[in-house]
MDAnalysis code that builds the backbone (N, CA, C; Angstrom):
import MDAnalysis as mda
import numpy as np

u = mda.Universe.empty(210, n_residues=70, atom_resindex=np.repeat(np.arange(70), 3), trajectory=True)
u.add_TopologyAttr("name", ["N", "CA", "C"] * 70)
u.add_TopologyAttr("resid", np.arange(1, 71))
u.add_TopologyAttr("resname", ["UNK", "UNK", "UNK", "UNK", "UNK", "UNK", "UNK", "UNK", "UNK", "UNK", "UNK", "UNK", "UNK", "UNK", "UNK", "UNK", "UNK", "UNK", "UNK", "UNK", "UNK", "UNK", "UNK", "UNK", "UNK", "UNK", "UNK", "UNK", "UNK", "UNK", "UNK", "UNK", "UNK", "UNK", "UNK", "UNK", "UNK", "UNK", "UNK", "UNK", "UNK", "UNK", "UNK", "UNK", "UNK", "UNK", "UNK", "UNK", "UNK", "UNK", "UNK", "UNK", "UNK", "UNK", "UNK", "UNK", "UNK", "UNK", "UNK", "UNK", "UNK", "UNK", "UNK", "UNK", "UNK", "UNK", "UNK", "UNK", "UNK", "UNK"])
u.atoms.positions = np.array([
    [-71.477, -35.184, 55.444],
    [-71.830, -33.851, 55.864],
    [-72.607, -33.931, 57.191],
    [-72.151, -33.320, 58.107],
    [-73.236, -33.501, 59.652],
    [-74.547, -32.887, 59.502],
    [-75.286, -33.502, 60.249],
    [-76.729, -32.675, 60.279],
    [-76.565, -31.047, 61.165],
    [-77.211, -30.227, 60.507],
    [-77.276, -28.951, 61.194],
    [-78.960, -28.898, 62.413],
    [-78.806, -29.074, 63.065],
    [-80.080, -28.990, 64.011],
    [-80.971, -26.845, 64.259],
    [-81.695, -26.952, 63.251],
    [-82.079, -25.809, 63.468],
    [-83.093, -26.131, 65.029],
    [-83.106, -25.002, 65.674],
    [-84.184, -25.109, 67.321],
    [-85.395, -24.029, 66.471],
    [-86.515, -24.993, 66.853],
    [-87.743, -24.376, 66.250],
    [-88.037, -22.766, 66.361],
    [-88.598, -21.749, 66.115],
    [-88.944, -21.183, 66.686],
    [-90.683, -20.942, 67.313],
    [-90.726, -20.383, 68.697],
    [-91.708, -20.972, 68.735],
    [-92.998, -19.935, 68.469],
    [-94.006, -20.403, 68.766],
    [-95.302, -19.723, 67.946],
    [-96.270, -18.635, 69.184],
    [-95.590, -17.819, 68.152],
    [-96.155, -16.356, 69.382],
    [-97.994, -16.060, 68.923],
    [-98.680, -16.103, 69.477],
    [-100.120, -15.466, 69.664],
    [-100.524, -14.532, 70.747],
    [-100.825, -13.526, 70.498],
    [-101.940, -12.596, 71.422],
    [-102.209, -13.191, 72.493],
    [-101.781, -12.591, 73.813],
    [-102.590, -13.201, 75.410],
    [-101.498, -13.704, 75.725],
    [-100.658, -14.641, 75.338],
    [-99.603, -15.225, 75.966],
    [-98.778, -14.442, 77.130],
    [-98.118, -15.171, 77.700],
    [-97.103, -14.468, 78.965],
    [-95.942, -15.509, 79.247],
    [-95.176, -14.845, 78.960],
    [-93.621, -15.798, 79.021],
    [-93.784, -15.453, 80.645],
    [-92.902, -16.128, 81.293],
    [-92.219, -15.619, 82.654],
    [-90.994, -15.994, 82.658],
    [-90.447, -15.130, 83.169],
    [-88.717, -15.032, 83.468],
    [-88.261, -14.672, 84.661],
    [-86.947, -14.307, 84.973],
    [-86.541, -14.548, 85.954],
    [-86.991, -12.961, 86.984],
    [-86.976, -11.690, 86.051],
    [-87.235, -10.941, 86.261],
    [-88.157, -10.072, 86.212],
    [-89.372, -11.113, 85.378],
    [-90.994, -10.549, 85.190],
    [-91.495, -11.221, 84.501],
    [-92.306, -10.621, 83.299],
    [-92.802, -11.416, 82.520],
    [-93.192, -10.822, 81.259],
    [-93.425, -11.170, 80.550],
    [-93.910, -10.637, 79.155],
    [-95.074, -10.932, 78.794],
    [-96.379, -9.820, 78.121],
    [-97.226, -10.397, 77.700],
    [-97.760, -10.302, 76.021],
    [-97.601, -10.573, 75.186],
    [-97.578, -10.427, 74.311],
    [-98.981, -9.725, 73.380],
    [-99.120, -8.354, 73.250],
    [-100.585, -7.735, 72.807],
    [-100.566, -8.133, 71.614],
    [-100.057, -8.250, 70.624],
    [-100.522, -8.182, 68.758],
    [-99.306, -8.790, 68.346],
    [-99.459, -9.665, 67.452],
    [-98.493, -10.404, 66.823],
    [-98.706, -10.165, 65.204],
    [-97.370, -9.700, 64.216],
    [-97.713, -9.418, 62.854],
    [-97.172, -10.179, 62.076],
    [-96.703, -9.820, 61.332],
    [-95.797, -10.672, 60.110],
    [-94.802, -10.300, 60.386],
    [-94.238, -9.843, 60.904],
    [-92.654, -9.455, 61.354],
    [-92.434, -9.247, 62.592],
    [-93.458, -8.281, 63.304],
    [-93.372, -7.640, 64.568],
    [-93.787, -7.924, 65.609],
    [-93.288, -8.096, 67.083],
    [-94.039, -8.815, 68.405],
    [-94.649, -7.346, 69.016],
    [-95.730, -6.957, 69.395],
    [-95.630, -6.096, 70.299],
    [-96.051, -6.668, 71.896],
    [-95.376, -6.210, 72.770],
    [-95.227, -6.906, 74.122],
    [-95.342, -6.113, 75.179],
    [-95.784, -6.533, 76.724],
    [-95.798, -5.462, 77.805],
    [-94.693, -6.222, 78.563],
    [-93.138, -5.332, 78.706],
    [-92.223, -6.540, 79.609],
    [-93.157, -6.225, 81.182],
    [-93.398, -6.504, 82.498],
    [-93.816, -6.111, 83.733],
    [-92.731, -6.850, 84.279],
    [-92.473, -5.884, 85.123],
    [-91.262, -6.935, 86.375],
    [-91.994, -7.209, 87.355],
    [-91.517, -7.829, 88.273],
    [-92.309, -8.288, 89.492],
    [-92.691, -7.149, 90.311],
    [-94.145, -6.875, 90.633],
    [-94.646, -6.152, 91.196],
    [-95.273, -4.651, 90.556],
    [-94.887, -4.790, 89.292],
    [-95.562, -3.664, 88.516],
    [-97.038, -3.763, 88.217],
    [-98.276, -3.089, 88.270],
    [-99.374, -3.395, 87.253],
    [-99.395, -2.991, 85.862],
    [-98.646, -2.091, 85.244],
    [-98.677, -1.657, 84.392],
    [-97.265, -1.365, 83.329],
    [-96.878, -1.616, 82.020],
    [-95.785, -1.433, 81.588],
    [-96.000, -1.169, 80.457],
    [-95.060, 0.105, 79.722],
    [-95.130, 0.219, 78.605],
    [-95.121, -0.903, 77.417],
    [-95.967, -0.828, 76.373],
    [-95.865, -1.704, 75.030],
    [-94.518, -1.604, 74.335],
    [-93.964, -2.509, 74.518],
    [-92.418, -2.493, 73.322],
    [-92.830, -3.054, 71.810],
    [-91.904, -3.234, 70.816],
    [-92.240, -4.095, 69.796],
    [-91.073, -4.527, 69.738],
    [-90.654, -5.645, 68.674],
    [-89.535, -6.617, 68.400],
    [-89.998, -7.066, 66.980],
    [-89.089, -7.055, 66.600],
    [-88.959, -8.806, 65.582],
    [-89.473, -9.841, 65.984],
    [-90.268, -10.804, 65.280],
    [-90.384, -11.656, 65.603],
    [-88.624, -12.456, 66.134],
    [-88.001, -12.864, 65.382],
    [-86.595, -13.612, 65.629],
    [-85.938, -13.026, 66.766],
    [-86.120, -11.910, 66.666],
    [-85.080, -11.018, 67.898],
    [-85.947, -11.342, 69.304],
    [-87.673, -11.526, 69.207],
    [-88.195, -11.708, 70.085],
    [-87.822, -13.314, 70.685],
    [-88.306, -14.525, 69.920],
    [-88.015, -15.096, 70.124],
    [-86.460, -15.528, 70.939],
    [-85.451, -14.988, 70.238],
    [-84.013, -15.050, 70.618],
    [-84.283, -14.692, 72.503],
    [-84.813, -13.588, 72.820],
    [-84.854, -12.728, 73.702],
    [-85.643, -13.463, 75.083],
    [-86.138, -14.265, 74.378],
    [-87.055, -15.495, 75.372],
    [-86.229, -16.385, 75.646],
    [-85.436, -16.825, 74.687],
    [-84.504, -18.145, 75.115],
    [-83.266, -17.943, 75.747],
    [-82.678, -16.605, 75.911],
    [-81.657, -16.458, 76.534],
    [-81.955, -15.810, 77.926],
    [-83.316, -15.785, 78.366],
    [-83.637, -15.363, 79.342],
    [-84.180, -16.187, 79.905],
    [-84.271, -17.377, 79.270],
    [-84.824, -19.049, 79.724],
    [-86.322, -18.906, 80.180],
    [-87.082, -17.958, 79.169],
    [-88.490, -17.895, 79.494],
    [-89.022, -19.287, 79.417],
    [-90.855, -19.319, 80.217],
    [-91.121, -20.322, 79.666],
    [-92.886, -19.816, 79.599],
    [-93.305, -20.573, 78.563],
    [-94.976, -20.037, 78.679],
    [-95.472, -20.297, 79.717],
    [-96.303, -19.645, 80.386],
    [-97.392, -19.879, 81.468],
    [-98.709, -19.692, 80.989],
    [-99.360, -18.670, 80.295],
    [-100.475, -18.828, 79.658],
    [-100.703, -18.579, 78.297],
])
């Protein structure tokens, strides 16, 4: 039987900021299910709070080839 390689997911906390190609994300409150996040594109100060899934969030980082900065 082959090995199945699950890819971790990774560990969201409060304060963080992905950056991507087109801004960045900062992540306000993290729950048991739910991310809530500010996306900012380059040059914004201010952006509405979204929420996510955790999984859908995660997913949403890796296909946008985020990477942590803080």
């Amino acid at each position: 039987m082959p090995k199945v390689s699950k890819k971790k997911m990774p560990v969201f906390v409060a304060g963080q900021k992905w950056q991507m190609e087109r801004g960045h994300a900062e992540i306000v409150q993290v729950g048991k299910t739910l991310v809530q996040y500010k996306f900012l594109k380059t040059g914004m100060i201010r952006g509405p709070i979204e929420m996510k899934s955790i999984p859908n969030f995660a997913e949403a980082m890796r296909s946008n080839k985020a990477r942590l900065v803080v």
